[in-house]
C-alpha positions in Angstrom: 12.1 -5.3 -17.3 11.6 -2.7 -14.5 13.3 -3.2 -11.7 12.5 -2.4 -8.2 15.7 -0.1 -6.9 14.9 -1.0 -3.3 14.8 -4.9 -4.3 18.2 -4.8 -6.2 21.7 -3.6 -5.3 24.2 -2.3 -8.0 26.0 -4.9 -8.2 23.4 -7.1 -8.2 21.9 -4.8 -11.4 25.4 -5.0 -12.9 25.0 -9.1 -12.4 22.0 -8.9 -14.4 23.2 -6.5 -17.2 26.8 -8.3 -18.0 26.0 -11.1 -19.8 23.6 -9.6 -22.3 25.4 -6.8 -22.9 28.6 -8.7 -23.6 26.4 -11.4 -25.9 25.0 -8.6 -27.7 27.9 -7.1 -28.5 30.0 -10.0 -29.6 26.3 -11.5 -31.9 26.4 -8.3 -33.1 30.2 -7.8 -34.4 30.4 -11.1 -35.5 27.1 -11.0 -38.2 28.2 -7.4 -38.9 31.4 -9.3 -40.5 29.8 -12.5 -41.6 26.7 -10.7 -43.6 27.6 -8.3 -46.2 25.3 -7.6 -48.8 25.4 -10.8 -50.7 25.1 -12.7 -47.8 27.8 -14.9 -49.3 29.6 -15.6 -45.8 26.9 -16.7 -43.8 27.4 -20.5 -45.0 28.4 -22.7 -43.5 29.2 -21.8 -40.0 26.2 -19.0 -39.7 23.3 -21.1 -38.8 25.9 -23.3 -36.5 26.8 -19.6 -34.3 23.4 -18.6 -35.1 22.1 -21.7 -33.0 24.8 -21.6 -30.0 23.5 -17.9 -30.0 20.1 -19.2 -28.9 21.0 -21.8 -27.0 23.0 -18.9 -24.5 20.5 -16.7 -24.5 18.3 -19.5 -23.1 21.3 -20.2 -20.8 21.8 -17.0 -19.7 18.1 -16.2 -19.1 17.2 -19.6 -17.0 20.3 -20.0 -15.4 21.3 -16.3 -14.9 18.6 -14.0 -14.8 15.8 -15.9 -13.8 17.4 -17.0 -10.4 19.3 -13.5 -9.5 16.1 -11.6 -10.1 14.1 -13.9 -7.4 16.7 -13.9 -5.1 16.8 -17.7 -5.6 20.4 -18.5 -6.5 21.5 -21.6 -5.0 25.6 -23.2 -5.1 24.7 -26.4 -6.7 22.7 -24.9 -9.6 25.3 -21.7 -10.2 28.2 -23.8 -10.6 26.2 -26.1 -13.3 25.3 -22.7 -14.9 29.0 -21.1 -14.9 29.9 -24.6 -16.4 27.4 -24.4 -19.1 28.5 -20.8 -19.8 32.2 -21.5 -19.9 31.7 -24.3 -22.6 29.1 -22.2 -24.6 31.9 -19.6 -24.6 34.6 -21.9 -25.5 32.8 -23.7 -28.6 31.4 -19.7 -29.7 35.2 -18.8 -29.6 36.4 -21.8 -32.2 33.7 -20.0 -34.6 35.5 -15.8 -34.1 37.0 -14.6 -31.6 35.1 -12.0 -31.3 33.2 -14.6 -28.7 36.1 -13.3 -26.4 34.1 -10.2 -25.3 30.9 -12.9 -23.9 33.7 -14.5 -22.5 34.4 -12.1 -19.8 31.5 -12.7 -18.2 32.4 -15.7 -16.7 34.5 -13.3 -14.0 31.5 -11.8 -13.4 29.3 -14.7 -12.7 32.0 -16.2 -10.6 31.5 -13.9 -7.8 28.5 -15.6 -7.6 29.7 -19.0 -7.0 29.9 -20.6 -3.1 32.5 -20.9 -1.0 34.3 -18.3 -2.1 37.3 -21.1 -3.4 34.4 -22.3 -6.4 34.4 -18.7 -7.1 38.7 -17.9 -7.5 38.1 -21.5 -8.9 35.9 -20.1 -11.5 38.0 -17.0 -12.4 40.7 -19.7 -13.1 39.2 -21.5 -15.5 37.7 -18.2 -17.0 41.2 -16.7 -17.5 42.6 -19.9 -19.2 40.3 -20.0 -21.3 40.2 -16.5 -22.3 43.7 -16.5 -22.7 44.4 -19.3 -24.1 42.5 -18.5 -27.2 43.9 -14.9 -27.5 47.7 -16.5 -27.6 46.6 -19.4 -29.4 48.1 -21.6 -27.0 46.4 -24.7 -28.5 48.1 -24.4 -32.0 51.5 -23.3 -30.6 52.3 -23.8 -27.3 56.2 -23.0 -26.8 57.8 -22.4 -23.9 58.1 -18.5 -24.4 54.5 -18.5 -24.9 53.0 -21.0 -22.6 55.5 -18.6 -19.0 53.7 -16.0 -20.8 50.4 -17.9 -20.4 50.8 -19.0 -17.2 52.2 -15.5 -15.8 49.1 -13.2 -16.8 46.8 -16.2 -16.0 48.4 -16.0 -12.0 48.2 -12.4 -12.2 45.1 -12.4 -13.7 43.2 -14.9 -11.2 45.2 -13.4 -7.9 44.0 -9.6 -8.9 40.1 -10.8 -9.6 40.7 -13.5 -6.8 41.2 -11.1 -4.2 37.7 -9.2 -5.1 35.8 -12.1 -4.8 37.5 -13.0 -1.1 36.7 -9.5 0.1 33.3 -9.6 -1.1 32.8 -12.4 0.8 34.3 -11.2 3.7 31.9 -8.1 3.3 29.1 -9.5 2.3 27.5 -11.2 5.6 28.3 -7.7 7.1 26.1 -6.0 4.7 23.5 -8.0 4.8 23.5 -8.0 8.5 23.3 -3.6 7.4 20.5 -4.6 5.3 18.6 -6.5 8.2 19.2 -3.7 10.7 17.9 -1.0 8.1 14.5 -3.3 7.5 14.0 -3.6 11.1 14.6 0.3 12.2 12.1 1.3 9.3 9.8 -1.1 10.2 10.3 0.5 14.2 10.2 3.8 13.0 7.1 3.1 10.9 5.7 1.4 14.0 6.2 4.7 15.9 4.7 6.8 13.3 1.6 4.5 13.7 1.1 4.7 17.7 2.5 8.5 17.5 -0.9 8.8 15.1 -3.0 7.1 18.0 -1.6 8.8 20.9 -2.4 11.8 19.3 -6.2 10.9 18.1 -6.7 9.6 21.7 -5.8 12.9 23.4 -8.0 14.6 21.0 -11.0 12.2 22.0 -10.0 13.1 25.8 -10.3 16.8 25.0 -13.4 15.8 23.5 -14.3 14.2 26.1 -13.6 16.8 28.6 -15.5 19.5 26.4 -18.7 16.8 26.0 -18.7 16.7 30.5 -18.3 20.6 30.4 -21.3 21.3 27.8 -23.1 18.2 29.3 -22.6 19.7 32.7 -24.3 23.6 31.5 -27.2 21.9 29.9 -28.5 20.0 33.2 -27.8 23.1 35.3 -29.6 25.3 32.7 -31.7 24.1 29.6 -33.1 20.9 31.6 -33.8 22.5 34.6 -35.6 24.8 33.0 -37.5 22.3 31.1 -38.4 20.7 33.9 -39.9 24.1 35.2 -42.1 24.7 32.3 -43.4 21.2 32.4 -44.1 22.2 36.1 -46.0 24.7 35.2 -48.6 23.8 32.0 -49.5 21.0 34.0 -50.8 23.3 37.0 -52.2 25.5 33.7 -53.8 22.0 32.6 -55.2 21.0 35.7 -56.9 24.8 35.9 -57.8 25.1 31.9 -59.6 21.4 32.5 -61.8 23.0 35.7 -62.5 26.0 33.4 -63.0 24.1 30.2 -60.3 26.7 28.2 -57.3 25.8 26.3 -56.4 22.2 27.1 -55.4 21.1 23.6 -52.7 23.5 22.7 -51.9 23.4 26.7 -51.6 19.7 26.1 -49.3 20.0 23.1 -47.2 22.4 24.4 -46.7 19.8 27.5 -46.0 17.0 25.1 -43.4 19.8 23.5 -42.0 20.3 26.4 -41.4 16.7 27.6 -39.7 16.0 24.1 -36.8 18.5 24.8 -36.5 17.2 28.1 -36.2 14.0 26.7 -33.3 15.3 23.8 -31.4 17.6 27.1 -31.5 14.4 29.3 -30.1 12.0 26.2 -27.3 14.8 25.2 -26.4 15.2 29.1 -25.9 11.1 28.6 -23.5 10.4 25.2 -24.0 13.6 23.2 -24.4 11.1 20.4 -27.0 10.8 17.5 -29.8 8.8 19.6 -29.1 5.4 16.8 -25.6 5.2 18.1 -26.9 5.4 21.7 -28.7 2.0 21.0 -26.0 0.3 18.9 -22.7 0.0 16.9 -22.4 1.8 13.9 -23.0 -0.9 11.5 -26.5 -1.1 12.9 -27.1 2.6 13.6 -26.4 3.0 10.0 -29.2 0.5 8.7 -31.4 2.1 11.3 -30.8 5.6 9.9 -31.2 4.0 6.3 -34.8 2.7 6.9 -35.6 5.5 8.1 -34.7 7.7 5.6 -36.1 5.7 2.9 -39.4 5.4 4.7 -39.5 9.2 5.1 -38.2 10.0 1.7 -39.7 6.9 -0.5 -35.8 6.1 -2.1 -34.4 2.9 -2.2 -31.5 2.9 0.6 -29.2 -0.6 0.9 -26.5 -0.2 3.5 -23.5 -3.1 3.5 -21.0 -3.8 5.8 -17.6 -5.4 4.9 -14.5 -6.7 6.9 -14.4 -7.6 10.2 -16.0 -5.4 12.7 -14.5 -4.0 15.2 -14.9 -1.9 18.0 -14.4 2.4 17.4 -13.8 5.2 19.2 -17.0 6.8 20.3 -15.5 10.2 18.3 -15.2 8.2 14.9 -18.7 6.6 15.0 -20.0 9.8 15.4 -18.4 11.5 12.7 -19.1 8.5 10.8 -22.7 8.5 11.8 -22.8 12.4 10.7 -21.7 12.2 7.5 -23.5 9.3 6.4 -27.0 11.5 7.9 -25.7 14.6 6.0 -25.1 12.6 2.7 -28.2 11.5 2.8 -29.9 14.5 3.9 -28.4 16.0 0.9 -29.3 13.7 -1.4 -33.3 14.3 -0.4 -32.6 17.9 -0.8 -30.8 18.1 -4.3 -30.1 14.5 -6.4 -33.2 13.6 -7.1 -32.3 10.1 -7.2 -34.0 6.9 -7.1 -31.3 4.5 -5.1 -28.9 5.3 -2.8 -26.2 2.7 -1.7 -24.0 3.1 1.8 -20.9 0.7 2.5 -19.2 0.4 5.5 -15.6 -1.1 5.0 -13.2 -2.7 8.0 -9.7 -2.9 6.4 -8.0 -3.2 9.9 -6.5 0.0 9.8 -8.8 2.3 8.3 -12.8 2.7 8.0 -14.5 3.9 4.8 -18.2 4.8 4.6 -19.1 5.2 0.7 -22.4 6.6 0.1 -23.2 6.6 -3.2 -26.4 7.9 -5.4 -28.0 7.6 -8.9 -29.0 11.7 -8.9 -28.4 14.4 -11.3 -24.8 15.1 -9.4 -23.6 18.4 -9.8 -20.2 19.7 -12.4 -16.7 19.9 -11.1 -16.3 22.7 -8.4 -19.8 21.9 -6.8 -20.2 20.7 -3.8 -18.6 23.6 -2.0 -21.9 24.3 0.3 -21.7 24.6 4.4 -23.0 20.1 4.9 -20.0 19.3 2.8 -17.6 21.8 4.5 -19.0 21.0 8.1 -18.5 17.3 7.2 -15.0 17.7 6.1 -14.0 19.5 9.3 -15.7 16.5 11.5 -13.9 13.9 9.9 -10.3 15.9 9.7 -10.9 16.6 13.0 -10.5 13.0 13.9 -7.7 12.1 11.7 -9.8 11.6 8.5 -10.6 12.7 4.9 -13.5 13.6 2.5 -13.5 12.8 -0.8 -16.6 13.7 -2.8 -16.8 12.6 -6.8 -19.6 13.5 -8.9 -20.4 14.3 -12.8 -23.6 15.9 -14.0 -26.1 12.8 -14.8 -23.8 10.6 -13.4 -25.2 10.3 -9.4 -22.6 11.6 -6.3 -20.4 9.6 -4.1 -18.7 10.9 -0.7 -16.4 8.9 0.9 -15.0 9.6 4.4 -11.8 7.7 5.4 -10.7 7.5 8.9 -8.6 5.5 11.4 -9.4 2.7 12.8 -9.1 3.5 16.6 -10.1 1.4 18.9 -11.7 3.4 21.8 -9.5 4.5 24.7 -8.7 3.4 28.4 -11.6 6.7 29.6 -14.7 5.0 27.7 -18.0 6.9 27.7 -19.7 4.8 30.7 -19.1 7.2 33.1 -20.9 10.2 31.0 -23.3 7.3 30.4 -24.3 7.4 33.8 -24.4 10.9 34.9 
């Protein structure tokens, strides 16, 4: 079996091991004797050991193993089972006494046994019946012999005895160790968690910060300027439209014009993809899909799983971007005729899969500046890339990244500037 070492103490291990190594050992010495090369001594009493053999290894595993290795050991049923043991041991022992050895572990399995009296109880009746088969007590019991009994049985029982009292003097206190370690890993992991979000929220605030500096330059220079130009083709309209000249490419410049406008006054707003400035993720990713496959005449299905919930303004971004770059990439190189984009919830984390049916590219690829750009967007939020592809067998990038919830500044106050 393979054991979980945080799940099982030693002694509980040595619990476990005991019994079959002690069984093993006395099956095994006994048929070693019993079986020579004729076989001759086998008969009669073979098959009868042969059976009580089984019928402890059936004992041992239902009433023994079975319970200590769920944690499910209960006073009523343990002291049926160290019952069962000691008579299995007993009737084995008529046959060799090389059964002696399987009956040690009765000591063992009475440290098991509650209160702690059932368990000095236990070594009792362990000790007599070890001992009384090793001085053959039954077929001669003199005096001399039965002081001798009785004195290494008392010595016997007091020196185990006493283990099993401490142990269960010790034992509450160790598991209320045990409790205290489970609850400070569970606080430190706790920590580790909201250490994690404390920093990913001051990075969004010095994002934040560096969005209302850069916001703040463009109005003061690119869309005031804008707004000059457009000033001045319409007065050049108004005049080429008097003078029958150049209205048409006056005209286009104008609408050229107005379109960066448009882009300086949404950037001075969010600084986010203009599908994310309309709605969540989930649907600025569907958006972005149709699109695309419009545009590029590919087959793009976009699913979203787990429950959604609300991001940081930083992660949909990065999100958003890498889902745009993936796809921009696979227009450029895949050549492929479906592209799939999932968008997980697990509660802590958000994936976004995209995933293609292209050419892909060998091992080592994928090193060119949209992949490298998207890596640093994502780590820069707490994130990862992963991007797994195989010549003929289409691409997949996956970006994996917190789920943060977004912080106590929000973006309405860019919003409204």
């Amino acid at each position: 079996m393979a054991w979980k070492a945080e799940q099982l103490r030693v002694w509980d291990l040595l619990q476990l091991v005991t019994p079959w190594l002690l069984l093993t050992i006395s099956t095994a010495t006994y048929f070693s004797w019993v079986l020579p090369t004729s076989g001759e001594r086998f008969w009669p009493e073979g098959p009868s050991v042969l059976g009580l053999v089984a019928v402890s290894v059936l004992w041992v595993l239902f009433g023994h193993t079975v319970p200590i290795r769920r944690r499910t050991v209960r006073p009523v049923p343990a002291g049926i089972f160290f019952v069962g043991l000691l008579a299995l041991c007993v009737t084995l022992m008529t046959y060799s006494d090389i059964f002696l050895v399987f009956t040690i572990a009765g000591f063992f399995h009475a440290y098991v046994l509650r209160p702690w009296p059932l368990g000095v109880l236990g070594v009792l009746a362990t000790s007599v019946a070890l001992n009384g088969s090793v001085m053959r007590l039954w077929a001669d019991p003199s005096p001399d012999v039965l002081a001798e009994f009785i004195l290494i049985v008392v010595v016997q029982t007091a020196a185990i005895g006493v283990g099993i009292l401490l142990t269960a003097h010790s034992e509450p206190e160790e598991r209320k160790r045990e409790e205290l370690v489970e609850r400070l890993e569970a606080a430190l992991h706790e920590n580790a968690g909201l250490h994690a979000q404390l920093v990913a929220q001051a990075r969004e605030s010095g994002a934040q910060d560096e969005r209302q500096r850069l916001a703040g330059e463009i109005h003061d220079t690119l869309a005031q300027g804008l707004a000059g130009i457009i000033t001045q083709l319409q007065a050049a309209e108004r005049s080429a439209n008097v003078r029958g000249e150049t209205g048409e490419h006056v005209a286009r410049a104008l609408r050229l014009a107005r379109s960066s406008l448009t882009e300086a006054r949404r950037s001075v707003q969010a600084l986010a993809p203009q599908e994310l400035g309309r709605a969540h993720l989930p649907d600025a990713l569907r958006t972005l899909a149709e699109r695309w496959s419009e545009d590029q005449g590919i087959s793009a299905q976009v699913e979203v799983t787990g429950t959604r919930e609300p991001l940081s303004p930083a992660i949909e971004v990065s999100l958003f971007r890498v889902a745009q770059e993936s796809l921009t990439n696979v227009a450029k190189h895949a050549g492929a005729s479906r592209v799939g984009v999932t968008l997980s919830y697990t509660g802590t984390e958000v994936l976004l899969d995209v995933r293609d049916d292209g050419r892909g590219f060998p091992k080592g690829g994928g090193t060119g500046f949209g992949l490298t750009s998207m890596r640093q967007r994502i780590r820069g939020v707490g994130g990862h890339v992963e991007v797994q592809s195989a010549p003929g067998e289409g691409t997949s990038v996956s970006a994996r990244v917190p789920a943060i919830a977004p912080g106590a500044t929000g973006t309405e106050g860019e919003t409204e500037r």
